[in-house]
C-alpha positions as CSV (number, residue, x, y, z in Angstrom):
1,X,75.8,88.8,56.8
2,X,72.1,89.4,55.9
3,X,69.6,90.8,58.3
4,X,66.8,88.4,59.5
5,X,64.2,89.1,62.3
6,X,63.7,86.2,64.1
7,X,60.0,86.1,65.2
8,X,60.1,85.3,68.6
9,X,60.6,87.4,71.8
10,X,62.7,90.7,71.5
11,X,66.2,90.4,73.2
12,X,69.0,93.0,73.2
13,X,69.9,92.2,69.8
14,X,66.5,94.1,69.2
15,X,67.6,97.5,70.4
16,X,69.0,99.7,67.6
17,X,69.7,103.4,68.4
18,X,70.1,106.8,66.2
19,X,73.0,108.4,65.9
20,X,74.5,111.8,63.8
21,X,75.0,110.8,60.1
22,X,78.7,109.3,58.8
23,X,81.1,111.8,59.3
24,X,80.2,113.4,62.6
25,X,80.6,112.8,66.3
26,X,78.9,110.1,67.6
27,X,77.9,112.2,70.6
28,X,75.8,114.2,67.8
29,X,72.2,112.9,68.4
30,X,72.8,111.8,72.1
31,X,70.1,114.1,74.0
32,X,68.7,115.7,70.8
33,X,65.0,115.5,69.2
34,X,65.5,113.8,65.9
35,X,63.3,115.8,63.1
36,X,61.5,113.8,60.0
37,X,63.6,114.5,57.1
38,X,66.8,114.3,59.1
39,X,70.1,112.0,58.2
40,X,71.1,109.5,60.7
41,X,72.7,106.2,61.1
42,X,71.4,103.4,62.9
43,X,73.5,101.6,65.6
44,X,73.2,98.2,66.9
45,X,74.8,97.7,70.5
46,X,74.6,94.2,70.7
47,X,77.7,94.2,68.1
48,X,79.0,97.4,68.3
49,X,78.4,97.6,64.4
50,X,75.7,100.5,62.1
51,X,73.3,99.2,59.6
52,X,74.3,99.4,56.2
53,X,73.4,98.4,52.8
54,X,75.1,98.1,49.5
55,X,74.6,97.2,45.7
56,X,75.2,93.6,46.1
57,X,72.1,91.4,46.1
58,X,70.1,90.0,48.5
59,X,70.8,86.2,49.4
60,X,66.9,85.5,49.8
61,X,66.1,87.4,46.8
62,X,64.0,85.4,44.6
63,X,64.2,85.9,40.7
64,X,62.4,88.6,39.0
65,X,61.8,90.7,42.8
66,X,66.2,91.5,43.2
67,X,65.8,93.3,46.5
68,X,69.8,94.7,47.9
69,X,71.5,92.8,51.0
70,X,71.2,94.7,54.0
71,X,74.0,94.1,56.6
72,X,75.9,95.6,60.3
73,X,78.7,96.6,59.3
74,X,81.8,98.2,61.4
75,X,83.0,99.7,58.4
76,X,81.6,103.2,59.2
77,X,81.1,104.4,55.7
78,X,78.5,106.9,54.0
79,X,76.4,103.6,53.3
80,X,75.5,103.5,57.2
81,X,73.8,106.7,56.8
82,X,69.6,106.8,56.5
83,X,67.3,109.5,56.1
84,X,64.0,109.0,59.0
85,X,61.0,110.2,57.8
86,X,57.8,110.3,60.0
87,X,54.7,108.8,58.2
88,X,53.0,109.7,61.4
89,X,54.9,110.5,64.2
90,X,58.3,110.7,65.5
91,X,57.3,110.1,68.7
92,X,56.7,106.4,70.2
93,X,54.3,104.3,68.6
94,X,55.1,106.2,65.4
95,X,55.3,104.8,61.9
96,X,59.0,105.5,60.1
97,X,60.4,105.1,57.0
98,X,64.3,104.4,56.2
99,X,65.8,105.8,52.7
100,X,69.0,104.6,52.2
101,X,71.8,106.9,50.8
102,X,71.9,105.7,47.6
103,X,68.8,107.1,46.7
104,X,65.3,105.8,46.5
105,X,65.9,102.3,48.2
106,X,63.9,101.6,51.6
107,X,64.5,99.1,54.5
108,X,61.7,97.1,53.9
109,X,61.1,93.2,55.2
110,X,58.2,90.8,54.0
111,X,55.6,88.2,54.9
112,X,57.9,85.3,53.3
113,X,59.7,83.1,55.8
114,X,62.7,81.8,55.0
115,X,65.1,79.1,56.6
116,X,67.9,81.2,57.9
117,X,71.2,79.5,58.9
118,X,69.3,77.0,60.4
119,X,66.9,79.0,62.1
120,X,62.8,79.0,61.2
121,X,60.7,82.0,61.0
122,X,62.9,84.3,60.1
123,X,61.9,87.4,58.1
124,X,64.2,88.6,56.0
125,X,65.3,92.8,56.2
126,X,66.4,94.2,52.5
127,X,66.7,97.1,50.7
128,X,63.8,97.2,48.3
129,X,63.1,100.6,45.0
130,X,59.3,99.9,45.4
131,X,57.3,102.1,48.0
132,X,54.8,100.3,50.1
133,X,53.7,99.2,53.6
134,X,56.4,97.2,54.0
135,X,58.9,100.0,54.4
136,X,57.1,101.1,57.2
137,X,58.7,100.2,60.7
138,X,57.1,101.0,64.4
139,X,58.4,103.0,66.7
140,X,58.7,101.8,70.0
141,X,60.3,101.6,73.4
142,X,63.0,98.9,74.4
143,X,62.4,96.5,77.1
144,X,65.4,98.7,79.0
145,X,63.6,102.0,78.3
146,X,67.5,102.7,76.9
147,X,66.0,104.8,73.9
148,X,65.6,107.5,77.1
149,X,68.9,108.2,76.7
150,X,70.6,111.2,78.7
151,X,72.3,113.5,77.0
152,X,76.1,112.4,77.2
153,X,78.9,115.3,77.5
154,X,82.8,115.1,78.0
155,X,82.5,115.9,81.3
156,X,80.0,113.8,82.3
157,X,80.9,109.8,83.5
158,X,79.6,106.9,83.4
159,X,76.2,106.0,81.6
160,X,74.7,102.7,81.4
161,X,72.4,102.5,78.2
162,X,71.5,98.9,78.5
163,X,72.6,95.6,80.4
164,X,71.8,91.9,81.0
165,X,72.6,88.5,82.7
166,X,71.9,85.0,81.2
167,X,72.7,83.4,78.6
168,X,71.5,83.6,74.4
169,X,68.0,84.5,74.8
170,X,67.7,83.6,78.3
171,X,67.9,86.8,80.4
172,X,67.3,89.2,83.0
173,X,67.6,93.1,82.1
174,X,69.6,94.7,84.9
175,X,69.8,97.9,83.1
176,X,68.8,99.8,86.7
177,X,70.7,97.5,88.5
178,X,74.0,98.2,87.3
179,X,72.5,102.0,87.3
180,X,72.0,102.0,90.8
181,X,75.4,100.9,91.7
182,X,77.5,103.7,90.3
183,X,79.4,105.6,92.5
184,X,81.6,108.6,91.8
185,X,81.4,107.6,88.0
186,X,82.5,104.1,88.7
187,X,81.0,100.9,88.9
188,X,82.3,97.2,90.6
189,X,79.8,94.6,90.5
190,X,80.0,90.7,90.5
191,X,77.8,88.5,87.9
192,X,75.8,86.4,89.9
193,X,72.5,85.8,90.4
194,X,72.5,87.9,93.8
195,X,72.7,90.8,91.4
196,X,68.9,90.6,90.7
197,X,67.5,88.7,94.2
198,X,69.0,85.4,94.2
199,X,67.9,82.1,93.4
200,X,63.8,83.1,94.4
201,X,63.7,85.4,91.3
202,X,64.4,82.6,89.0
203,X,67.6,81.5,87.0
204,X,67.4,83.2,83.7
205,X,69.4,79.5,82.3
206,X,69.7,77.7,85.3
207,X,72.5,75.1,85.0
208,X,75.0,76.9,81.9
209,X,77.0,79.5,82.5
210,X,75.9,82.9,82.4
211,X,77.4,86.7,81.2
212,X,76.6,90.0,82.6
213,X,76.7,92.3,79.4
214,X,77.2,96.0,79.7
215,X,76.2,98.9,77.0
216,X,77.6,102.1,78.2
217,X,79.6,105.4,77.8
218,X,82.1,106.8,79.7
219,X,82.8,110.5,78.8
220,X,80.9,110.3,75.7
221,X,83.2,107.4,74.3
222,X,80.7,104.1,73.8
223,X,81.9,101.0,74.8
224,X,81.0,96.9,75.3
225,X,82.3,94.8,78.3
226,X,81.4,91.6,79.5
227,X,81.8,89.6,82.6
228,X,81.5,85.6,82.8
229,X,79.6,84.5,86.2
230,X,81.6,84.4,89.5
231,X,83.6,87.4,88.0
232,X,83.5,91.3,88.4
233,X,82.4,93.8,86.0
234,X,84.3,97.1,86.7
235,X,83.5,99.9,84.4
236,X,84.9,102.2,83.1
């Protein structure tokens, strides 16, 4: 499917992480200061999927501008892999650039809006040959603080990179929560709105059911579980 940014408040499906290129370990860039110039892929935790692109064009391409559809995709091929470059800094609040590994394409979106799937507002993400301020994209911290990740080994348990509770776009981040309650590298919890001080802190969608969603690693092995409300969550 086509990438889109919905212009509205970020959620978790906002939080993309970097990883070691195609080909090695996941476990590769977890801990490690990523260097301009360097190869990495780009993973997406909300789907458990990398951001690739491919020759095929864009959907919202418009004729004479043919721009290349960029996708997830859990096919784990050289196309996820991306060389970062720094056009400032690498640090937060940096300005990056994406080349794809195909060679002088760049993730690049654009000021048009288009109606996607239904949805209004959306910008559409592409692959684009031209070199210009659109390519550039900001560094900066996720709501979770989960791009201060801790360096993951084989020996070490369990690591919580990013969680919530609600429902679509109506949420609490309980990312410390959940942190908070492991013990011995385990952690039993039930989703409920006790988690995060009970009814006085506010419903995150008060009336439909809700999810407590979990990011984590558990001996350097990444991995996505949910919980419907009423129920546990035990991880690993």
């Amino acid at each position: 499917m086509p990438i889109d940014r919905l212009v509205a408040q970020p959620d978790e499906n906002s939080i993309w992480w970097l990883e070691g290129r195609h080909g090695l370990d996941p476990r590769e860039r977890d801990g490690h200061k990523l260097t301009t110039g360097q190869i990495a892929r780009i993973y997406h935790p909300a789907s458990d999927q990398y951001l690739h692109s491919h020759p095929d064009q864009s959907p919202c391409s418009v004729p004479g501008n043919v721009q290349r559809e960029v996708s997830v995709s859990s096919q784990n091929n050289l196309q996820d892999n991306w060389t970062v470059t720094a056009r400032t800094t690498m640090k937060m609040g940096g300005h990056l650039i994406f080349e794809h590994s195909d060679g002088n394409q760049f993730l690049h979106s654009h000021d048009r809006v288009f109606l996607v799937d239904g949805r209004a507002s959306c910008l559409e993400v592409t692959c684009c040959g031209v070199s210009n301020y659109d390519n550039i994209w900001l560094l900066e911290p996720a709501e979770s603080q989960c791009l201060e990740l801790p360096p993951v080994s084989d020996n070490q348990g369990l690591v919580i990179y990013w969680a919530s509770y609600g429902r679509d776009k109506a949420y609490h981040n309980v990312t410390a929560i959940l942190r908070s309650e492991i013990r011995n590298g385990t952690l039993s919890i039930i989703a409920n709105i006790d988690m995060v001080g009970g009814h006085n802190v506010g419903d995150p969608s008060s009336g439909n059911p809700k999810i407590l969603s979990a990011h984590y690693s558990f001996r350097g092995v990444r991995m996505h579980r949910t919980a419907q409300e009423g129920h546990p969550l035990n991880l690993p």
